[in-house]
N, C-alpha and C positions, 0 to 999 in steps of 0.2 A: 504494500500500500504506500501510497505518498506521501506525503509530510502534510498533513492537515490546514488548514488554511487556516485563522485564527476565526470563531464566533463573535460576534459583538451584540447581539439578538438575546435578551432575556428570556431563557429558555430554550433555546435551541438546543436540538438532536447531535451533539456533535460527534459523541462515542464515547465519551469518558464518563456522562452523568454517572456517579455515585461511587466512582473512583475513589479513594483515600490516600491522600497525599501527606508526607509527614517533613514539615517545616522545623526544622531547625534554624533560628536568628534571632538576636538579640534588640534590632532595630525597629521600634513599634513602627513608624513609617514606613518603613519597609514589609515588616507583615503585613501589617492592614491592605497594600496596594498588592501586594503576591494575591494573598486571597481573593481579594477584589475579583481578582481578574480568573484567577483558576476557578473560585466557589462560582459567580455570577456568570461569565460568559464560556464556563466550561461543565460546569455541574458539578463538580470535584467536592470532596468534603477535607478540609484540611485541619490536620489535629497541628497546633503550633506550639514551640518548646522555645523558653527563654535560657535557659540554663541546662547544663551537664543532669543536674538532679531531676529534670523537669522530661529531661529526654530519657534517664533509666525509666523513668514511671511508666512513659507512655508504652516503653518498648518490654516492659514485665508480662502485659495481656495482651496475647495476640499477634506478637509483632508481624507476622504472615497477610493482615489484613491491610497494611502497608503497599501498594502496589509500586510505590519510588519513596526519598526520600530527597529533599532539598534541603542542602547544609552547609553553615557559613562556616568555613574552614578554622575564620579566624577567631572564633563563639570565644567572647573572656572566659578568663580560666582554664582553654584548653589546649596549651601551649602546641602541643606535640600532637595536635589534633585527637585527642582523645573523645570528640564526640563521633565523627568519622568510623571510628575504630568499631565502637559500641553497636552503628548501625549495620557496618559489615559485618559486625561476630555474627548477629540478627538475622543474616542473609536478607536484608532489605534492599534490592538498589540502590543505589546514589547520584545525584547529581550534586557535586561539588560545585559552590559560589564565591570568589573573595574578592577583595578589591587589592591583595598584593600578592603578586604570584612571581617570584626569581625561576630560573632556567634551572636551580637546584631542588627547590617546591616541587616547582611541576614535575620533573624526572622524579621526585621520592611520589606523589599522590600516583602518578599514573603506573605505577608498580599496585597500586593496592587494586583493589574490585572494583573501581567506580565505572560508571555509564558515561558520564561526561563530567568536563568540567565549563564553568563561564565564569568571564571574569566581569569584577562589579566595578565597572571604571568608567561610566559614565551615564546619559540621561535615557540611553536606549539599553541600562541593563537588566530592568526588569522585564522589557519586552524579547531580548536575548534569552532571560530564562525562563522565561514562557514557552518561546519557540523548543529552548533545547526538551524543554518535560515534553511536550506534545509529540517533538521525533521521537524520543525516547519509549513513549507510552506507546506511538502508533507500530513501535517496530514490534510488539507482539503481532502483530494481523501478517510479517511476513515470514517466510521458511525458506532456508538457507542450505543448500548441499553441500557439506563440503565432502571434496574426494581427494583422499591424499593415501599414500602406501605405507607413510609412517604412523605408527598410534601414536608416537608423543608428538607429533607434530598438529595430528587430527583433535587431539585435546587440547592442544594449546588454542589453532586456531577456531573450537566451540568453545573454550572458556571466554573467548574476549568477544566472542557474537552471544555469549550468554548472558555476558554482562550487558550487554546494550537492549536485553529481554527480544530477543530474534528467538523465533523457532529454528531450532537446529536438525538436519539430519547427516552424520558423519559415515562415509565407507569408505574403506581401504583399496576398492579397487574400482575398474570402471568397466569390469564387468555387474560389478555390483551397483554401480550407478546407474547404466543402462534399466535393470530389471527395476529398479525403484521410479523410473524416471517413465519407464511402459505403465506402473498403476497409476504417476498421479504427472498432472503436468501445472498443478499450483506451486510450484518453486515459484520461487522470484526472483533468486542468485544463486551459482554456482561457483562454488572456489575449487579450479582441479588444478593442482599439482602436477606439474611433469612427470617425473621420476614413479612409477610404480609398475608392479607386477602386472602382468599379461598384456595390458596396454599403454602406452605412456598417453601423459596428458593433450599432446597434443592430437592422436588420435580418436580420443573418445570428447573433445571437442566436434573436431568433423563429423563423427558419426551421429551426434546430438544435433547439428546442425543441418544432418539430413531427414531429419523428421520435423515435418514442417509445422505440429503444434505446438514445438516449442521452441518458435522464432522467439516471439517477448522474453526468454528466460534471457536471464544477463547472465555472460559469463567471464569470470577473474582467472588468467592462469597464473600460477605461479612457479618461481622456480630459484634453483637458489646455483644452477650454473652458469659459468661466466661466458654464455654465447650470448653475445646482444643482438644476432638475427632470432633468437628465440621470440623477440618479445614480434615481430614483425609476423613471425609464419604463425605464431597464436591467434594474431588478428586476422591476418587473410585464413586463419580456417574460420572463424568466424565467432572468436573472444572477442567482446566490449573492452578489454581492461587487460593490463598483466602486472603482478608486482613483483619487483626482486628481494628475492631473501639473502641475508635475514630480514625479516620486515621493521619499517618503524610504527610503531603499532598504532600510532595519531593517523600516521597516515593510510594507513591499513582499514582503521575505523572510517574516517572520511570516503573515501575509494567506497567501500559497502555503502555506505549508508547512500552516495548519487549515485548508486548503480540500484539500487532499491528504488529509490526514488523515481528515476526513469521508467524501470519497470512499472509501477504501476500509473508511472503518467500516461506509457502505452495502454496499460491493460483497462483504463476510462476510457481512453479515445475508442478502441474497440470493442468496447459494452455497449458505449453509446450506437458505435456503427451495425448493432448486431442487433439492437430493437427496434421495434417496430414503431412509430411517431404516434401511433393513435392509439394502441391497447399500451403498451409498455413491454411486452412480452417480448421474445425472441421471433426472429423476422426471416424470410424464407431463407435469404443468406445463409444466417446462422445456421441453420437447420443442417445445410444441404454442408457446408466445413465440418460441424461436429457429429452429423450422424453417423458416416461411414467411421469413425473413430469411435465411436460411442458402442456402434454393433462391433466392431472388432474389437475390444477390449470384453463385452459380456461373452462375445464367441470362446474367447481366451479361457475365462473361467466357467465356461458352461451352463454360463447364465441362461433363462429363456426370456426370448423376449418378441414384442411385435411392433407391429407400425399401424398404426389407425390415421385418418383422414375425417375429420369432424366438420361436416357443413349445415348451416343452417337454413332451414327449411322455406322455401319460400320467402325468401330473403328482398329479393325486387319488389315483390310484394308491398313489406313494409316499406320498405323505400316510397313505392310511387303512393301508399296513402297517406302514411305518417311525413314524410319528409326524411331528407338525407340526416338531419340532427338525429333524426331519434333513430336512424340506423345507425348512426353513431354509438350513440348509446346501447343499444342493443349490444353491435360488436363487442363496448366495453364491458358490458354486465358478462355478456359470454366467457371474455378473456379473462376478468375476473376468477370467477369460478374456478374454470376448468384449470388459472394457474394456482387455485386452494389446492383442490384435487388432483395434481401432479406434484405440489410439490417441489422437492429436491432430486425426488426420484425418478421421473420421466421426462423426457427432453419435450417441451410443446413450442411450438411456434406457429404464429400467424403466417400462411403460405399463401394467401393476397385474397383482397373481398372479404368472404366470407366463409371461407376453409380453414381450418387450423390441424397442425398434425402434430401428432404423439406419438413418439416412440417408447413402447414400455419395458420399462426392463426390469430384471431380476422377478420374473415370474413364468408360471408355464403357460402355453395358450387359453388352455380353461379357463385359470384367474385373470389375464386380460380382458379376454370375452366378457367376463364378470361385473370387471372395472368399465368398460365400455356401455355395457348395461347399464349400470349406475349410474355414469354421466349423462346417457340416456333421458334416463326418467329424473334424474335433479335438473336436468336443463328444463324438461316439460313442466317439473314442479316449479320452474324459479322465477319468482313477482318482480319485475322491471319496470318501474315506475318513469314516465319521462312528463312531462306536461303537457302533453294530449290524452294523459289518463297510463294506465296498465297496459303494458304488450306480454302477450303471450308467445311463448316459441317452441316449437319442438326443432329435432336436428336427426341427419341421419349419420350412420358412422361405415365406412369400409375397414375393413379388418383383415390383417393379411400377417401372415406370421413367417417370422424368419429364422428359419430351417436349414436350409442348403445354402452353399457359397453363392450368395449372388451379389449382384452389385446392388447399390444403396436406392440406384434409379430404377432397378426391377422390383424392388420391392414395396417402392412407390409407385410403382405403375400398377401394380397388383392391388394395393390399395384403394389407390382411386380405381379400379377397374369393380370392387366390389361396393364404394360408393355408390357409382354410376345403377348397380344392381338395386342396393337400397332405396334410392329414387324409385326406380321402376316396383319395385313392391310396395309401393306405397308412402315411403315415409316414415319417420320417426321410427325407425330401425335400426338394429345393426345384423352387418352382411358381410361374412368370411367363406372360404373355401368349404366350411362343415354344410352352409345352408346349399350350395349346391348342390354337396352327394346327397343329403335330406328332399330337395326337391324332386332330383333323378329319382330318388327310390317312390317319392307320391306322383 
């Protein structure tokens, strides 16, 4: 995910409502305006510590309910930074703030556990530690691969994405990054390593770069040999980024954090490109990129699954009495629904007018049929209110099940092929290959 844009809207949805943040600082001026800004234009609830004794107390009960911690380095009475200390035993995050920081501070804090630090040096430092808690906070929402062939080197580089609260996943090899990479393609950065067994990093770049649903993923290589055409053929296989080792770990941190960033700036712009302007749903596009991936991954583990085609019934109809508004509405009451009733679990998209298609999966054909049924008769049950009064609608559905290696278009053409059926028997049906041999045999 990206770096959050700041709220200023009393109450706004921004992602953090009911967060708990733990302020450590001794400057009433300074608390009062942190809160301000986290509690009112962030939702956050922030417990605040003026003292060493004020911060043991809070961190006796609970301290796990702590999602970060904001802490003035230089808190009186804690010369050697012993509030710092207290919140890392805790395992609370940190974001360190002071207004004096030497080249010898900084190298001893950035050895300890922290997430970041900012320094308190002028009229834009609270809006600096604002931004930094919010990257901080939003890096939970992303997950990190890293693939290296050394263990100590695989824990070192998760201990310092752990600290910045990144979802981590660590393998030693890129065989084993391939197979991780086949179930899920929500990474958002990958750190591969040159040097390992069975393949080196720069091949299982390429290979990664030859499947094309995970163009958006960013990828870091790293390497700690002294070829500097490495960093070059990294990039022409198709790495964002390369770091040389040993790394400095400021910059290491930074490098992650705009290659996160990027990724999900991508991955908006084509959310946005992937729905549909008028229901909000997924749009024939999308359908037609993620379905052929969608069936070959439940093919993989055996899943069963099918493809329905859902249209609504006399559709021109309401158009030419009611008006195009309130076929508007209609679409959206439909799109509504049917997206309660899929869910996470089945791919739907609007595929133009007044069709929407379903791909279902992780079920056998029966329980498809089943679920089609059901959307069936909730669509004929469902009260659509516009201001020419109540519309009624039923819909019919083609049902086509996927069984044998076919391609994504034959199985859509089969679909709508039992559509077209449904029409013809009447309406407000659904029509799969069973009603056929059923027909044959009456």
């Amino acid at each position: 995910m990206p770096f959050r844009k700041p709220q200023h809207k009393r109450g706004a949805d921004t992602g953090f409502e009911g967060l708990e943040i733990l302020l450590v600082e001794d400057s009433r001026p300074y608390t009062a305006a942190l809160m301000q800004r986290l509690e009112v234009d962030y939702g956050m609830k922030v417990t605040s510590c003026q003292t060493l004794e004020l911060l043991a107390s809070a961190l006796e009960d609970k301290p796990e309910r702590f999602a970060l911690s904001l802490i003035d380095l230089n808190l009186p009475g804690t010369p050697a930074g012993e509030a710092l200390d207290l919140v890392l035993a805790k395992n609370v995050p940190a974001i360190v703030f002071t207004a004096s920081f030497s080249d010898l501070r900084r190298k001893q804090v950035l050895t300890k556990h922290i997430a970041d630090y900012v320094l308190k040096d002028g009229q834009n430092a609270i809006e600096n530690l604002v931004k930094a808690t919010i990257r901080i906070l939003s890096n939970r929402d992303s997950h990190v691969l890293v693939v290296d062939g050394s263990a100590a080197m695989r824990d070192m580089l998760s201990e310092q994405l752990l600290r910045q609260l990144y979802r981590v996943t660590a393998v030693g090899s890129g065989r084993q990054a391939l197979e991780i990479l086949d179930e899920s393609n929500e990474f958002d950065l990958a750190l591969i390593t040159h040097l390992m067994p069975e393949m080196n990093g720069l091949t299982l770049v390429e290979q990664i770069r030859h499947r094309g649903e995970l163009d958006d993923m960013r990828i870091v290589g790293v390497s700690s040999l002294e070829d500097r055409s490495l960093t070059a053929r990294f990039l022409r296989a198709g790495a964002n980024d390369f770091l040389q080792q040993p790394l400095v770990i400021e910059e290491f941190r930074w490098r992650v954090a705009q290659n996160v960033q990027i990724t999900g700036q991508i991955r908006e712009l084509r959310e946005l490109a992937s729905r549909d302007y008028l229901t909000g749903i997924y749009n024939r596009r999308h359908f037609f990129e993620s379905g052929p991936r969608k069936v070959a991954l439940n093919r993989k583990h055996g899943r069963g699954q099918a493809l329905a085609i859902v249209d609504i019934d006399h559709f021109k109809l309401i158009n030419d009495t009611y008006g195009h508004e309130v076929g508007d509405v209609v679409l959206k009451a439909v799109a509504s629904q049917l997206n309660k009733y899929c869910g996470q679990s089945h791919l739907l998209s609007r595929m133009g007018g007044e069709e929407f298609g379903i791909l279902i999966s992780d079920c056998s054909f029966a329980d498809a049929r089943r679920f089609c049924e059901f959307i069936r008769y909730a669509m004929e049950m469902l009260p659509i209110t516009t201001d020419d009064g109540n519309v009624k609608i039923t819909v019919s559905i083609g049902l086509a099940e996927i069984a044998d290696q076919e391609t994504f278009d034959n199985y859509l053409n089969a679909a709508d092929q039992f559509l077209y059926m449904a029409k013809n028997a009447g309406r407000n049906c659904v029509f799969s290959e069973a009603d056929l041999a059923v027909r044959a045999v009456a």
